[in-house]
C-alpha positions in Angstrom: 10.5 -3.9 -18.8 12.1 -5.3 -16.2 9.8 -6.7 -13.1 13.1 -7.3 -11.1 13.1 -4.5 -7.8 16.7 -2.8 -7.6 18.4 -3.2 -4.3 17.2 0.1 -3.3 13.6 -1.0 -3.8 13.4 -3.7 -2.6 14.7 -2.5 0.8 12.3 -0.1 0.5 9.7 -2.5 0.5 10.9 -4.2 3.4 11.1 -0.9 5.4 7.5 -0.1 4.4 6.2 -3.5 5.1 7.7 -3.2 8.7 6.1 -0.5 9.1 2.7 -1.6 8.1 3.0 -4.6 10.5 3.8 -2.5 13.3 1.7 0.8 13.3 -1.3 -0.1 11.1 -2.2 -3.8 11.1 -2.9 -4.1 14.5 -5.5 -1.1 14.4 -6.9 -0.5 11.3 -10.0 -2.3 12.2 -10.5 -0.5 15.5 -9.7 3.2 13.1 -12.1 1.6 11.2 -15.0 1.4 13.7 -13.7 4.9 15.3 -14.3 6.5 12.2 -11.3 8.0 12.7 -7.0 8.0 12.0 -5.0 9.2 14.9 -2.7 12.5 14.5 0.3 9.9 16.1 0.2 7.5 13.0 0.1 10.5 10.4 3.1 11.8 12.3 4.7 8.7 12.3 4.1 7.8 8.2 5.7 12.0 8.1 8.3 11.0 10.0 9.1 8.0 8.0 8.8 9.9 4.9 6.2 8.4 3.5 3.9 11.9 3.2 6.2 13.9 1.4 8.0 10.4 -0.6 7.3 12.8 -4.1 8.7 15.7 -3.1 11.7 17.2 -5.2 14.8 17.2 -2.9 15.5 21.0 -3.7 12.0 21.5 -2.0 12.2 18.3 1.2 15.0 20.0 3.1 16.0 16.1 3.7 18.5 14.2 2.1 16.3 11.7 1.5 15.5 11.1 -2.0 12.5 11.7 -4.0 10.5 8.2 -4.3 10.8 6.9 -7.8 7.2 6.0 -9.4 7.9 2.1 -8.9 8.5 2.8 -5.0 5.9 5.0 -4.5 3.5 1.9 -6.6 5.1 -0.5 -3.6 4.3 1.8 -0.6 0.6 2.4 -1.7 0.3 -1.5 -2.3 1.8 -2.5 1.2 -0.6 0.2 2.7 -3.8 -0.9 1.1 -2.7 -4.5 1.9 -4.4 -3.9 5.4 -5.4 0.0 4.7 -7.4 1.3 2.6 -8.5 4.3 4.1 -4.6 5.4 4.5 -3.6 4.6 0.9 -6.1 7.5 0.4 -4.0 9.8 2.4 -0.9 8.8 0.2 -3.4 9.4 -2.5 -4.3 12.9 -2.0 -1.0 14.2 -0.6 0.3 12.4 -3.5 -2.1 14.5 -5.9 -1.3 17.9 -4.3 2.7 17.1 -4.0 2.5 16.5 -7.9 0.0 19.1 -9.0 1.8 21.7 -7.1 5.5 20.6 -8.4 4.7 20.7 -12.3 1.8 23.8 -12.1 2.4 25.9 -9.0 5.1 29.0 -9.2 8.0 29.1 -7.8 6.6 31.3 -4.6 3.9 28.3 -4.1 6.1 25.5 -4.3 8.5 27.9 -2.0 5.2 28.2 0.4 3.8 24.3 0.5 6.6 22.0 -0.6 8.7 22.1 2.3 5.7 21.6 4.8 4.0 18.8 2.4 7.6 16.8 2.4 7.6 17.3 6.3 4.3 16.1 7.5 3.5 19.5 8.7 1.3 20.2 6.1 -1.2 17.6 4.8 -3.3 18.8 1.7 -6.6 18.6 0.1 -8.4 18.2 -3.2 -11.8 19.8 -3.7 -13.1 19.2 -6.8 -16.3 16.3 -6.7 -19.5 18.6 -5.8 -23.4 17.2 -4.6 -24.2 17.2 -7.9 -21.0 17.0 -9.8 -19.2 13.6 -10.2 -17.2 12.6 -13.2 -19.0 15.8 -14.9 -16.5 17.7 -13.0 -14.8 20.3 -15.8 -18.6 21.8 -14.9 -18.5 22.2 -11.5 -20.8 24.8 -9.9 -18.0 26.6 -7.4 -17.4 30.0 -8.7 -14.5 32.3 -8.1 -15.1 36.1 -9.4 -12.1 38.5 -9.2 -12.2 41.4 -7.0 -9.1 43.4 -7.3 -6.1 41.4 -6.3 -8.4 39.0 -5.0 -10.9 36.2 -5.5 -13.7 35.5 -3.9 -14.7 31.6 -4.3 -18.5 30.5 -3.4 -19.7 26.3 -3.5 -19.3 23.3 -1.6 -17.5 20.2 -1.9 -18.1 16.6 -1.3 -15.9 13.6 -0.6 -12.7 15.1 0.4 -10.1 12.5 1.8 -9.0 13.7 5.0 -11.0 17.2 4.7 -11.2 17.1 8.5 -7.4 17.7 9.2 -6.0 19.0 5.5 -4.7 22.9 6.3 -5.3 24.2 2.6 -7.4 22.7 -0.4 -6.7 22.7 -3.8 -9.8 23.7 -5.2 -11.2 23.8 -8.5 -13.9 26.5 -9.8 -15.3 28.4 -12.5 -14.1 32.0 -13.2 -16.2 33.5 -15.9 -17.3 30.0 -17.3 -13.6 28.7 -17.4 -12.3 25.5 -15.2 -9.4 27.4 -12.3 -7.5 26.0 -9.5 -6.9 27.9 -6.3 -5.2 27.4 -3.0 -7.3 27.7 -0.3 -6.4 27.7 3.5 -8.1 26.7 6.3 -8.1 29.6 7.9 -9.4 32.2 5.2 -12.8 33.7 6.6 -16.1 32.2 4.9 -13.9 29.1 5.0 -15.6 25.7 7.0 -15.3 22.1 6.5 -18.0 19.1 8.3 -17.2 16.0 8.8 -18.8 13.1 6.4 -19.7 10.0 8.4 -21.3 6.6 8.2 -19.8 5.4 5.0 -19.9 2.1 3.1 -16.0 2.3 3.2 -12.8 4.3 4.3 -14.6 5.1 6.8 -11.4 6.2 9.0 -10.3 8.6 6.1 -11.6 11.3 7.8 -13.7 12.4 4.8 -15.2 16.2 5.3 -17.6 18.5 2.3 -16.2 22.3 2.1 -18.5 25.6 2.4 -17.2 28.2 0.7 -19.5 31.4 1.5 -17.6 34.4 -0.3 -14.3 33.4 0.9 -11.6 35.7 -0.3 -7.9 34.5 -1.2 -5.1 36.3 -3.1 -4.6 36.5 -6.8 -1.4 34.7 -6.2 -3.0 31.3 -5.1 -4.2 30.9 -8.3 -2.6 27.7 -9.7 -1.5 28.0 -13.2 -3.9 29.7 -15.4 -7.6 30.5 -15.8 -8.7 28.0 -18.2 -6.4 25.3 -16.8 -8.4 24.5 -14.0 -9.6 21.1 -15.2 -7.7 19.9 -18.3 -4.3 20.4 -17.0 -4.5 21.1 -12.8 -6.8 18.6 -12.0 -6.1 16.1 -15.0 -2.5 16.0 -13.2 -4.2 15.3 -9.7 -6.5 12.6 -11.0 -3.8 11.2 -12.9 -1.8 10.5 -9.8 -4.7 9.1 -7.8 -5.7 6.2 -9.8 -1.8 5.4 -10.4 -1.9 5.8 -6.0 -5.7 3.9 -6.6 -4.2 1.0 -9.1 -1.5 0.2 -6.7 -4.0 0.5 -3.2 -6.1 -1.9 -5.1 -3.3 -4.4 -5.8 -2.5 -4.2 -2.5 -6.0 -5.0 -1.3 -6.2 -8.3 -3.7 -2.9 -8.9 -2.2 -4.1 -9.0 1.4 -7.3 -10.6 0.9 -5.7 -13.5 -1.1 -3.4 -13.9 2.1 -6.2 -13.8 4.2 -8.0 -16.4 2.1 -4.9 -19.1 2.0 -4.6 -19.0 5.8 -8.0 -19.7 6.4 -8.5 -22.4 4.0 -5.3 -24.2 5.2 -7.0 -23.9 8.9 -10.8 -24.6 8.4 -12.1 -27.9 8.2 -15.5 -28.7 6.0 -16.7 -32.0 6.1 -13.6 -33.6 7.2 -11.2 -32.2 5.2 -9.3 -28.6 5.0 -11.0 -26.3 2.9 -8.2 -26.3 1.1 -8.8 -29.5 -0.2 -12.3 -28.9 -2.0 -11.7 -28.4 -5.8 -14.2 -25.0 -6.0 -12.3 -23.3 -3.3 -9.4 -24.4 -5.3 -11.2 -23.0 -8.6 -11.5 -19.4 -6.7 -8.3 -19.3 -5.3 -6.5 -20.0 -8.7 -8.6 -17.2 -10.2 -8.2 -14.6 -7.5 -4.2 -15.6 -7.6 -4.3 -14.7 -11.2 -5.8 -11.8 -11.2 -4.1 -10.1 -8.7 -0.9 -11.0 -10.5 -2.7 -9.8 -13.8 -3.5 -6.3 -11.4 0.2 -6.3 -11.0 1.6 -6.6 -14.1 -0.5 -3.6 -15.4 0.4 -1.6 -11.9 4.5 -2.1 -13.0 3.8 -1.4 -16.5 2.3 2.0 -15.6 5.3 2.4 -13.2 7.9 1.5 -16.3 6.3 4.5 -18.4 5.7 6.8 -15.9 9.6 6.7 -14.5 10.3 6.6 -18.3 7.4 9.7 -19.2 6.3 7.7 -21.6 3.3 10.0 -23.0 0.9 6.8 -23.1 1.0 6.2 -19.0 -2.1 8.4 -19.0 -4.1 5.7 -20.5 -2.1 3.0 -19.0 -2.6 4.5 -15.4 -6.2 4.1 -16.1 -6.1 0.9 -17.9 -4.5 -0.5 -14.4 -6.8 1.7 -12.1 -9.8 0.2 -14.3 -8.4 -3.5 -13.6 -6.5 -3.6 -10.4 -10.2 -1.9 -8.7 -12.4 -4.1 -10.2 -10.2 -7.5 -9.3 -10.2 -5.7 -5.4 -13.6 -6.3 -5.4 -14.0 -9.2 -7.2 -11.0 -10.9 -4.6 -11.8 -8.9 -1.8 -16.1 -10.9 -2.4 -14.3 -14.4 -3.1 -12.6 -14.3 0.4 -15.5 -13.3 2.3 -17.1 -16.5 0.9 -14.5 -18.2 1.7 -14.4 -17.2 5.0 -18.6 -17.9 5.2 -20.3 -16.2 8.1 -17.0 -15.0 9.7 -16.5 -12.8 6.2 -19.3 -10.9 7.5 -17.9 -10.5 10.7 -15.7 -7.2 11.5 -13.2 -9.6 13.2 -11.9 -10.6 10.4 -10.5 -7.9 8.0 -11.9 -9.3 5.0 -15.4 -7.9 5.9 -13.7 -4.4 5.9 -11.8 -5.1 2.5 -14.8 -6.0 0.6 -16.6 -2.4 1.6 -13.3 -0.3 1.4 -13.0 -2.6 -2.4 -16.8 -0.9 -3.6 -14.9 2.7 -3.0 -12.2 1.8 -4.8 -13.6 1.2 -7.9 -15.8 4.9 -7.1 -13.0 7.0 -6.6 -10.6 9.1 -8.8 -12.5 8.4 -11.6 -15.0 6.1 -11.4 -14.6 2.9 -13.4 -17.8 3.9 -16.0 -15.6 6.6 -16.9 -12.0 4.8 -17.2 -14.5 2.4 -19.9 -15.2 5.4 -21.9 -11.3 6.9 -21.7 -10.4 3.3 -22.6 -12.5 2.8 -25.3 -12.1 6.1 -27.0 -8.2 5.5 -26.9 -8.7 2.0 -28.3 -10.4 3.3 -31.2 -8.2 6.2 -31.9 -5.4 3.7 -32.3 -7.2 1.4 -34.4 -8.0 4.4 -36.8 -4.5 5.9 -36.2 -2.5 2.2 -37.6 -5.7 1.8 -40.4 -4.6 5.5 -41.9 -1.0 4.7 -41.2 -1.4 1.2 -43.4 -3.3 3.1 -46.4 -0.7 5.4 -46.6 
């Protein structure tokens, strides 16, 4: 592995850190507070290129190239270093852009491609339910075929940017077997309500979906019936927690930032807090982390760009990490920072809520435990029957 950027990338890096500075930084706590993203900084990340970054170039219309996985890694990281309520719409375009490029037909990609590479289409994934969480190959939507149609019944929780997506990807059961279907906005017994007074990303614009015998065409059915979970939405999820690891690096990243500047400025007891051996001791270990977060996020980069059939695991291995060390960082700055942590003028206070979601979403971190584990043991028994052999 090499953890040297190319020239390329690390231009790129600079470009999206401009960016950041200029549109987001200045407002994310007032979006916070709103509850809300406005449409003129979703345009201007579409206009950038940052929506539609995955996006085969036979499909962008743009001669911009597609994102490789390490660039896409360093945009979600230098959002989520003030963001992370817009790392989730990176996530989730992310998740439909790559679900719909290796599963969707030609005619869909044809359809949803161009507009999700432009901006002019953001999409949604609909697959969490009231009562369905990391259970979710059994969710309770059901879609029953009616001539060349199906019509889809259930609701939906927790969708990033619900409110303004045009179409949903969303997963049901057709005769007891996991499917994935397109679903517009505009398809009749179609309605979305806005989700409000979260714990975190509270300006992601999260909405739940009713679906009250809503009809769509045969042909928005996303690969096969029977695919719905394992490979449609195992695609999806995969992409979030690499979009998730890298958010969550960036998070560390900003909070450890935040952390150094006002322990070089504050003054206990004579002295800059910077001076006092346990701030020392928390700012050594929240350093080290976050480098440990990023080791894992460019190793999952390296074997994704590579396809490497281990990234799976590896993705969650550094969702698992880089999530829990957010939160861990994200608490050590706001006792750093004493009473103005829990202050909303300073942006640690709005890390260490948006750090509890990260840790929730895509997965929750219970889950990645048990993936992790199981795949630790299958190895062990795998090189144990390879030895006796």
């Amino acid at each position: 592995m090499n953890f040297e950027l190319s020239t390329e990338q690390s231009k790129a890096r600079t470009g999206f850190r401009e960016f950041v500075e200029k549109y987001i930084a200045p407002y994310a706590a007032e979006y916070d507070s709103r509850e809300e993203t406005p449409l003129e900084l979703i345009k201007a990340m579409a206009d950038a290129g940052y929506l539609g970054g995955l996006v085969p170039v036979q499909y962008s219309g743009k001669e911009r190239a597609q994102m490789d996985a390490l660039t896409w890694g360093l945009l979600c990281a230098e959002v989520g270093h003030v963001s992370a309520a817009l790392v989730s719409l990176l996530t989730v375009q992310s998740m439909v852009i790559q679900t719909m490029t290796k599963w969707g037909t030609e005619e869909q990609r044809q359809r949803f491609l161009p507009g999700l590479a432009s901006g002019e289409l953001i999409g949604g994934f609909a697959l969490t339910e009231e009562k369905i969480g990391s259970d979710a190959k059994n969710v309770q939507t059901t879609a029953v075929i009616d001539g060349d149609s199906y019509i889809l019944n259930g609701k939906k929780r927790w969708l990033s940017f619900g409110q303004l997506a045009q179409f949903f990807l969303v997963i049901a059961q057709v005769d007891g077997k996991a499917a994935a279907f397109i679903v517009e906005r505009e398809r009749e017994g179609f309605a979305t309500e806005p989700i409000k007074g979260l714990l975190g990303f509270r300006s992601a614009m999260l909405a739940g979906l009713n679906l009250n015998n809503c009809r769509v065409p045969a042909e928005n059915l996303v690969g096969r019936v029977g695919f719905g979970f394992s490979h449609v939405a195992g695609t999806a999820l995969d992409q979030g927690r690499y979009c998730i690891a890298w958010g969550s690096l960036g998070m560390a990243m900003g909070c450890v930032d935040s952390s150094l500047a006002y322990s070089n400025e504050r003054k206990q007891f004579g002295v800059s807090l910077k001076e006092h051996q346990l701030i020392q001791e928390m700012v050594a270990d929240m350093v080290t982390q976050t480098q440990a977060s990023r080791m894992l996020c460019y190793k999952a980069a390296f074997l994704r760009e590579n396809k490497d059939p281990s990234v799976i695991m590896e993705t969650s291995m550094a969702k698992y990490f880089a999530s829990r060390t957010a939160l861990k960082v994200a608490s050590d700055a706001v006792q750093i920072h004493g009473a103005n942590g829990c202050s909303n003028r300073y942006a640690v206070e709005r890390h260490f809520r948006d750090a509890k979601i990260m840790e929730i979403i895509e997965g929750s971190n219970q889950m990645q435990q048990i993936i992790i584990s199981r795949y630790a043991f299958q190895n062990y028994q795998a090189i144990k029957t390879a030895l006796s052999t």
